[in-house]
N, C-alpha and C positions, 0 to 999 in steps of 0.2 A: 498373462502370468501362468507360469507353467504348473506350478504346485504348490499345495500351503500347506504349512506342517503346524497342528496346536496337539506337540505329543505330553502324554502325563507327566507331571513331576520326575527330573532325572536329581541324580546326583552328579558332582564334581567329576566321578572316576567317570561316569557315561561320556561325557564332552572328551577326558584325556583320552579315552580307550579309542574312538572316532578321531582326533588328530595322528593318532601313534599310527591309524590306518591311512591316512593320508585321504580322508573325509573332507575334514575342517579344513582349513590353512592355518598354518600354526599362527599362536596368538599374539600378539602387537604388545606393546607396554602399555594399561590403563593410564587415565590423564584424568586429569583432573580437568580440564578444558580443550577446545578443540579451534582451529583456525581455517577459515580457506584457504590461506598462504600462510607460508612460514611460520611462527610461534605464538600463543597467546602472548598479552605485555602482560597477566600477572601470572605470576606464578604460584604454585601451590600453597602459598603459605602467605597467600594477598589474604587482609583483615576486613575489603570493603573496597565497591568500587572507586574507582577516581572520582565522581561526579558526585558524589553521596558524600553527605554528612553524618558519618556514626557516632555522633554524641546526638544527633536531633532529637527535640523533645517529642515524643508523643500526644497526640489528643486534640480535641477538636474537629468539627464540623464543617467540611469544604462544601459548597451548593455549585455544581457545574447545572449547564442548561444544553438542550436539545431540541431545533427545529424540527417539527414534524411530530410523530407518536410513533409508540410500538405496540405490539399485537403478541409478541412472545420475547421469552430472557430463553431460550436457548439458542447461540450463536453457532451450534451447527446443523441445525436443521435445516434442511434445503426448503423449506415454508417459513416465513414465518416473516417478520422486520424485528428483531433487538435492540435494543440500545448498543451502538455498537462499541462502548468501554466494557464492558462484559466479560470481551473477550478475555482481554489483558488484568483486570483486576480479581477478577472472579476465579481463575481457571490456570493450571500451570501445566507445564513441557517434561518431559526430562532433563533440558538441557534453558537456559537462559540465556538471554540477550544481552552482550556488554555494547550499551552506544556510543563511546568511545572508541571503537575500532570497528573497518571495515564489515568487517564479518567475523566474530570470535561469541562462542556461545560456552558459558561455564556449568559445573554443574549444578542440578539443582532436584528434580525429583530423581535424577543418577547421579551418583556419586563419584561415578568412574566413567569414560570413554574411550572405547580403543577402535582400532581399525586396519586396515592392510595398507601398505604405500600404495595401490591402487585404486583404493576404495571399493571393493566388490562390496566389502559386507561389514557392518557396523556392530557393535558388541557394546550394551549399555548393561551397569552395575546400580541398582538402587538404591538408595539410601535408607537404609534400615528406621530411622524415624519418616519418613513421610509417609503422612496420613491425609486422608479425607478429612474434608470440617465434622464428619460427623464423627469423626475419631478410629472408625477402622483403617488398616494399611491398606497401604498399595503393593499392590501383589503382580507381576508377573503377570498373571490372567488379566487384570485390569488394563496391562499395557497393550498385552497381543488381542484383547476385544477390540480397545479403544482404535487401534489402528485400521480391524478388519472393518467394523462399524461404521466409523467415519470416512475410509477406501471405498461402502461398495453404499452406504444411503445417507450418509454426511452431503452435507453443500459441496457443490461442483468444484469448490475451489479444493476440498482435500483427495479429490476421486484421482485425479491424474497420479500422481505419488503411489499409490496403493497398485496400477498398474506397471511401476517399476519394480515391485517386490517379485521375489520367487522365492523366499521362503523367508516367516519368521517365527520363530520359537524358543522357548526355554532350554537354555545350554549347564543350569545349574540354579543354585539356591539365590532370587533377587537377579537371576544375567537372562538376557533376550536381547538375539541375536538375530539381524537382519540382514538376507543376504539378497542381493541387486542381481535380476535377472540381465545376463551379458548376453544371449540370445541374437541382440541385435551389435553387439560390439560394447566395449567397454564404458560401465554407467557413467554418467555424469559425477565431477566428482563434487556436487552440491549436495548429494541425495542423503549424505550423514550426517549434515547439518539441520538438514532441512527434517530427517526423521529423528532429530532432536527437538525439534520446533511443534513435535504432533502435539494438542494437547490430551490429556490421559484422563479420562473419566472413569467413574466407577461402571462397574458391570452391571452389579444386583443391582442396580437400581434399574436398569433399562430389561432386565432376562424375560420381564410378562410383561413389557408398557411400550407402548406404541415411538417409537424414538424421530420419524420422518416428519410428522406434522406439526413441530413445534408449537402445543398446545401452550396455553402462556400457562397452568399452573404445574405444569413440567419442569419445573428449574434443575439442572444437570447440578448433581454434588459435584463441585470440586475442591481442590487440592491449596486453591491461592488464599495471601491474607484474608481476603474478605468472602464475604456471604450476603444473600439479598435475606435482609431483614424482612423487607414488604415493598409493597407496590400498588398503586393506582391505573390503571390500565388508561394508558396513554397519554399520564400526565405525571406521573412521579417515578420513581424508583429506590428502595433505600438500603444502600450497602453498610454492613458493619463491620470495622478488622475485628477477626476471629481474634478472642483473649490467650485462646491455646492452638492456633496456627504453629504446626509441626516447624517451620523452619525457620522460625524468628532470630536464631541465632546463627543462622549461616552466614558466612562472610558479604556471599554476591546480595543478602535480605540486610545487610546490615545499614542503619541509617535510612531505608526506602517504608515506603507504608504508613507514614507517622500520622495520617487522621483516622481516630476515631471512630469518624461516619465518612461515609461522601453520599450525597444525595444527587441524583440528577431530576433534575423540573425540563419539561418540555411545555414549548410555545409551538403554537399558533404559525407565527410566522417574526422574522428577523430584526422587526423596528418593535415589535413586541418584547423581544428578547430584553435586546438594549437600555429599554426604558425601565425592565427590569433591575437590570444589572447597577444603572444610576438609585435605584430608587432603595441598591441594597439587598433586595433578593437574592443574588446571585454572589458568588462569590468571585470569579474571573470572567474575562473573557476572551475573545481573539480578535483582532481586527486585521482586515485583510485587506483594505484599503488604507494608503497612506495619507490622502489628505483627511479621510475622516479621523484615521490617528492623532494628525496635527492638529486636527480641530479637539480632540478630548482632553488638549494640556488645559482649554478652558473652563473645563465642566468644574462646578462647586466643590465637587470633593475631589476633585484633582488638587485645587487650587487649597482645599485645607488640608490637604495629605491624608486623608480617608482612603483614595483611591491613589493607586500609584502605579505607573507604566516602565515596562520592563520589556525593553528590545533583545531579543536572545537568537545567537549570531547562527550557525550553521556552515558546514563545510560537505554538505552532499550534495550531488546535481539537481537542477533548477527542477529535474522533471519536465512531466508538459501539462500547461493547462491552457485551456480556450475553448474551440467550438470545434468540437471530430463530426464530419461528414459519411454519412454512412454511405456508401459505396457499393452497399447491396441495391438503392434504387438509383434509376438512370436519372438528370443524367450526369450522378454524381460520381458511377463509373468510368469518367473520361479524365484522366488527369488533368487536361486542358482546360474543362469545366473548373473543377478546383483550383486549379492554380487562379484562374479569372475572379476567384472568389476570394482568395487570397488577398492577389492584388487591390483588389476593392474594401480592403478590409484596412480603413485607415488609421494605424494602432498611432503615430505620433500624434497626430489630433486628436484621438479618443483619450490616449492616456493622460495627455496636457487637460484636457477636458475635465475627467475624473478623478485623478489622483493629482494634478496638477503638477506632470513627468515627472515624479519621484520615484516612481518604479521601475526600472527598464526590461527589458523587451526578453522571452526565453527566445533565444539561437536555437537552439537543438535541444532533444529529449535530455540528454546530459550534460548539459553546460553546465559552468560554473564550477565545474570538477577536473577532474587527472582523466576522466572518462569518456569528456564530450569531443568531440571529432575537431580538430585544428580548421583554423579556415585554406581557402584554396585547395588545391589537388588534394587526393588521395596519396600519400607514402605508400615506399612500394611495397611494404606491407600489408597495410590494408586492400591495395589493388592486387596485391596476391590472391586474397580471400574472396573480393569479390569479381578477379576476372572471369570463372565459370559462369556467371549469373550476367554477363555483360549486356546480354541484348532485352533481360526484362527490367535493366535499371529504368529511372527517367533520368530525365538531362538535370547533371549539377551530380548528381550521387557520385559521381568518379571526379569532376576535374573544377570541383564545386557547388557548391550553394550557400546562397543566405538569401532570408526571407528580405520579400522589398519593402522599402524603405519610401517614406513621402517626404513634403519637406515641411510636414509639419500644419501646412493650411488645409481649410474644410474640402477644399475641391479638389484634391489630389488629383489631380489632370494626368498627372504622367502616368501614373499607376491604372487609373481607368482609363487611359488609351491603350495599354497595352492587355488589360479584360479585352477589353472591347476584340482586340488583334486574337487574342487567344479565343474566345467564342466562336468570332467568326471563321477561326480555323476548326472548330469543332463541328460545323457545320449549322450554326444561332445568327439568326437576322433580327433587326430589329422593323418591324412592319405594326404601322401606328403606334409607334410607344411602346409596344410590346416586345419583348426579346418572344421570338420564334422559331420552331424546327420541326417540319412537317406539318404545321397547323397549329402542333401546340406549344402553350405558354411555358415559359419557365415561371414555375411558382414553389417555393420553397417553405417549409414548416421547420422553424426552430420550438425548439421544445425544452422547456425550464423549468426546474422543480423547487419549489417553496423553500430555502433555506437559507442560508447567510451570505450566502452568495448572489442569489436571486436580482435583491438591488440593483446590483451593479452590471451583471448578465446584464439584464434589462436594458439597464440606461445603454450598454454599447449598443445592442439588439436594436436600440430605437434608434440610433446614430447612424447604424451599418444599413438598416433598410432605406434609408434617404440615400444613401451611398448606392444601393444597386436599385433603388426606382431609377436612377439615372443610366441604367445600363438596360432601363426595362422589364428588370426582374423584381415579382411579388414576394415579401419574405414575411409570412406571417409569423406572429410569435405569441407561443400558448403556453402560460404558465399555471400549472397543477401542482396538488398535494402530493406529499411523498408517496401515498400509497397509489393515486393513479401512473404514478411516475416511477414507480420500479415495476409494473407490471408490462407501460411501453415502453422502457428502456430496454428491457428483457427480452422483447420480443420484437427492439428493433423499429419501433415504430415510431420514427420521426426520421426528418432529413438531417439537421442540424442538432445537436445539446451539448450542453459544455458538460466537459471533463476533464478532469482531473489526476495523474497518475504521479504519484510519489516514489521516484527511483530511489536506490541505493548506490553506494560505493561497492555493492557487492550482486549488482544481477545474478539471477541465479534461473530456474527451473519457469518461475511463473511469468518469464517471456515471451512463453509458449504461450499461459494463457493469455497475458494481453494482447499477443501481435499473430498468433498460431491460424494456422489455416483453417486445423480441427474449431477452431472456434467463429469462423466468420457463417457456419451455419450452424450453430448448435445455439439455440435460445438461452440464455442468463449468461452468455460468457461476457468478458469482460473485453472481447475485442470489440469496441464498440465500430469502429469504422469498416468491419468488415474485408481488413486485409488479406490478401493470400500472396503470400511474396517467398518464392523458392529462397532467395536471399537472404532476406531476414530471417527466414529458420536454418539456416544454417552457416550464418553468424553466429546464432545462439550459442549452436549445436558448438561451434568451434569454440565459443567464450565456454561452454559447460569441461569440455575437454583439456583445456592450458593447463599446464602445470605451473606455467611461470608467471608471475607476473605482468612481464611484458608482452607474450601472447594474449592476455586475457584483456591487459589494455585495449592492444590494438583489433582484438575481432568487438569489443564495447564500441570502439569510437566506428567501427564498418560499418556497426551495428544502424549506431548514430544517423550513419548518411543515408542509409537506406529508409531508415525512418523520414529523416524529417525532408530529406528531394519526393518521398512518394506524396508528399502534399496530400497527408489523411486531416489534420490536424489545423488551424487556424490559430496559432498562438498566442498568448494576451502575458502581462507582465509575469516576472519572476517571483518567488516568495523565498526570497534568498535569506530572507531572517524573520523569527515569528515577533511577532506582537503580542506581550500580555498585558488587559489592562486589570489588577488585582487588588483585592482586600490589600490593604497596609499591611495588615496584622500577617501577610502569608510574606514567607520567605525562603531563598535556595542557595545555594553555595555557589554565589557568584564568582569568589576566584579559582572556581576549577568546571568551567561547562562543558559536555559531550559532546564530542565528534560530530554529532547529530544535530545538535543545537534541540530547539524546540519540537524533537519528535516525540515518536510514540514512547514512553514510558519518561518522558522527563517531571510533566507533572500532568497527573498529582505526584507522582511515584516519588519522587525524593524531595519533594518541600514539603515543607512544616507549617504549622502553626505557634505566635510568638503571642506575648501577652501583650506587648507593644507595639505601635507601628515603626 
């Protein structure tokens, strides 16, 4: 970043007098909303989103639960573990999230947003009523801290952003203007969206107190309906909506927010959770397996309609979840190696096994959408983008892939002969039962963290290791607390751990951090497999750059192949629609559900509470 400007309070005429000199670039028409493509779908004089119910009654107490514990309620300190609904309930943007559309953000602590056809530089108008819970405004200063703050000692997830800036500062009474350093060529044009996404804390509160160490009785004021009322350190949590919440009448707040309290309770661990939730504790939950779904229509208050199961559909990419291979140790380095691992990874008998094949299988990072890569060849589109990069593909990224396939029995013969073929080409013998290479063993450490997931991890875990003692490979598997398990995931310290990455219909900037080279040596990134693929950064770069739709398609689906031919990743079913199983008494506006289906902000955000089941 080349320069940063925080100058004193200007007037109006200051900003015109700097355009008339040909400073600024002249000024774009404010909006009320902004899109990555083409239009927002509401227009200025929308009453409330689509998904939302604005007559909803208000009130009442929802109880969500959380595996594991926390140690701090500030969610941007690079220390700390929070509860991670925090973020979203506690704390607001400039700009909101509608999840009905690809990417379209309205306003909300700004009032107005404008910008250039190019996107150099972004121009946000405040909303003359938003306040803090403790009732002062938001100022101007609050915004240009909050960005500088969270850019240069916030969590590593907001530092990259802040290094796209080259200037921001007050252009007028309530405007702050952010201009994108072009230095390297023209920004991405994510970066307005995304610096509507910052969220905006107050200043004074942070100007004498230590902001990095997320001490837990540090709670960051902010700006959203609700507030932490209190809290049990590592076992409760208790939010209250604020009665005089500055934005209660905006259109995008209309109908959202309707409890009262929300409480989060953490457990121990996941068959704890559950037994809660039957016994009433708890007020919803999620299930992520489908035969134990199908088993819950039996439960008691299933069957007396106490409890009641809500399948909520979604239209975003499958993502990926399974077992990523870290790539940083040998010799997980070898594609060959993985791929072998792969192979032996026999997901039609596992999933028949555990979910009893009701869940099928993620193809690629973005399946199930307009995003994820067709089968067979490359279009010569896509081979446009990635013929420069030709010779560091693997085989299948150009003229194919799909992950293999058994037939379904314990002994997948075909699949493990062809491990076997791939090993042996990576230079692995198998000498008395042992897979060997130079003397030593192949022995592997999967590494699994305490949470709802865990179970089921597990039980494949314990499937997949019978699967490669048969290839002579040791697969141990250590499951830990979440807090010894963010500190080796952090640092990289395992072969194997499942994860999990929830795309959008709208990739953007943070591609960089899951798949970025900068991040396969930089400890807490989120590249967990340790990739470094000239390719895949610049697919991004080319997905960050389209103006049109159908560029942005097709550098998404190159994107696609590069990912899932480099065989980082071991894939396990889809989660193409959520599961809730809930109080009677809660309910949502079934005939109109988001885009999104069961994401972030669907509930609690816009269900209620009913006096009835």
């Amino acid at each position: 970043m080349r320069s940063l400007c925080f100058p004193p309070l200007r007037g109006l005429s200051y900003s015109i007098a700097f355009i008339s000199l040909g400073i600024l670039p002249a000024q774009a028409d404010p909006d009320h909303a902004i899109a990555m493509y083409g239009e927002p779908a509401l227009g200025p004089g929308f009453t409330a989103l689509p998904y939302a119910n604005p007559d909803a009654p208000k009130g009442g107490r929802v109880t969500t639960a959380n595996v594991g514990g926390f140690d701090s309620l500030n969610p941007f300190a690079p220390k700390g573990t929070p509860p991670w609904q925090l973020r979203a309930l506690a704390y607001e943007s400039l700009l909101g999230r509608s999840w009905d559309e690809p990417f379209t953000l309205y306003g909300l602590l700004a009032e107005t947003v404008e910008t250039d056809e190019a996107r150099t530089w972004v121009e946000f108008t405040l909303n003359a009523k938003a306040a803090f819970s403790d009732g002062t405004p938001v100022t101007t200063e609050d915004v240009i801290w909050s960005f500088q703050t969270l850019g240069t000692r916030g969590h590593l997830r907001y530092r990259d952003f802040w290094t796209r800036i080259e200037t921001i500062e007050e252009t007028g009474p309530g405007k702050v203007r952010i201009t994108f350093d072009t230095s390297n060529g023209p920004p991405d044009r994510d970066l307005v969206l995304l610096a509507g996404l910052r969220p905006i804390l107050k200043k004074a509160q942070w100007e004498d107190a230590v902001f990095e160490d997320g001490a837990i009785e540090d709670i960051p004021i902010g700006t959203a309906p609700y507030v932490v009322e209190s809290y049990d350190i590592g076992r409760q949590v208790i939010l209250r909506r604020n009665p005089n919440y500055w934005g209660r009448d905006l259109p995008f707040r209309r109908g959202t927010n309707n409890f009262d309290e929300i409480r989060i309770d953490f457990y121990g661990d996941d068959a704890v959770m559950k037994e809660a939730f039957k016994a009433g504790e708890i007020s919803y939950i999620r299930e992520f397996n489908a035969e134990r779904w199908a088993e819950m229509a039996n439960l008691p208050a299933v069957q007396s309609g106490d409890i009641v199961r809500s399948t909520i559909p979604s239209g975003q990419p499958s993502g990926i979840a399974g077992f990523v291979m870290n790539t940083r140790n040998a010799p997980l380095d070898d594609w060959r190696v993985r791929d072998a691992l792969i192979h032996a990874f026999n997901f039609e008998y596992i999933n028949d096994t555990l979910t009893g094949g009701r869940q099928p299988r993620i193809t690629s990072y973005f399946s199930g959408s307009e995003l994820g890569m067709k089968p067979g060849p490359a279009t010569e589109a896509e081979r446009a983008l990635l013929a420069p990069y030709e010779d560091s593909l693997l085989p299948g990224a150009l003229d194919g892939y799909a992950l293999p396939a058994s037939d379904g029995s314990r002994r997948n013969r075909d699949n493990i002969r062809k491990a076997v073929d791939l090993l042996a080409e990576a230079g692995w013998q198998v000498v008395d039962g042992v897979l060997q290479k130079d003397g030593q063993p192949l022995t592997l450490t999967v590494l699994l963290q305490q949470d709802a997931l865990v179970q089921q991890a597990t039980a494949m875990m314990d499937i997949y290791a019978r699967a490669l003692e048969r290839l002579g490979i040791t697969l141990n598997v250590q499951s830990v607390d979440s807090a010894q398990y963010n500190i080796r995931e952090a640092n990289y310290d395992f072969d194997l751990t499942f994860m999990r990455r929830s795309l959008s219909l709208s990739p953007g900037a943070e591609q960089y951090f899951y798949w970025g080279a900068e991040g396969a040596d930089q400890p807490g990134s989120r590249n967990l497999m340790g990739m470094n693929s000239p390719a895949a950064e610049a697919m991004i770069r080319a997905m960050l750059a389209a103006t049109e739709h159908e560029d942005f398609v097709t550098a998404v689906r190159a994107l696609d192949r590069v990912l899932i031919s480099g065989r980082y990743v071991i894939p396990i079913h889809q989660y193409s629609e959520g599961r809730i199983a809930h109080d009677a008494r809660l309910t949502y506006p079934k005939d109109r559900l988001p885009l999104y289906g069961d994401g972030v902000g669907f509930l609690p955000e816009v269900w209620w509470m009913t006096e009835e089941k």
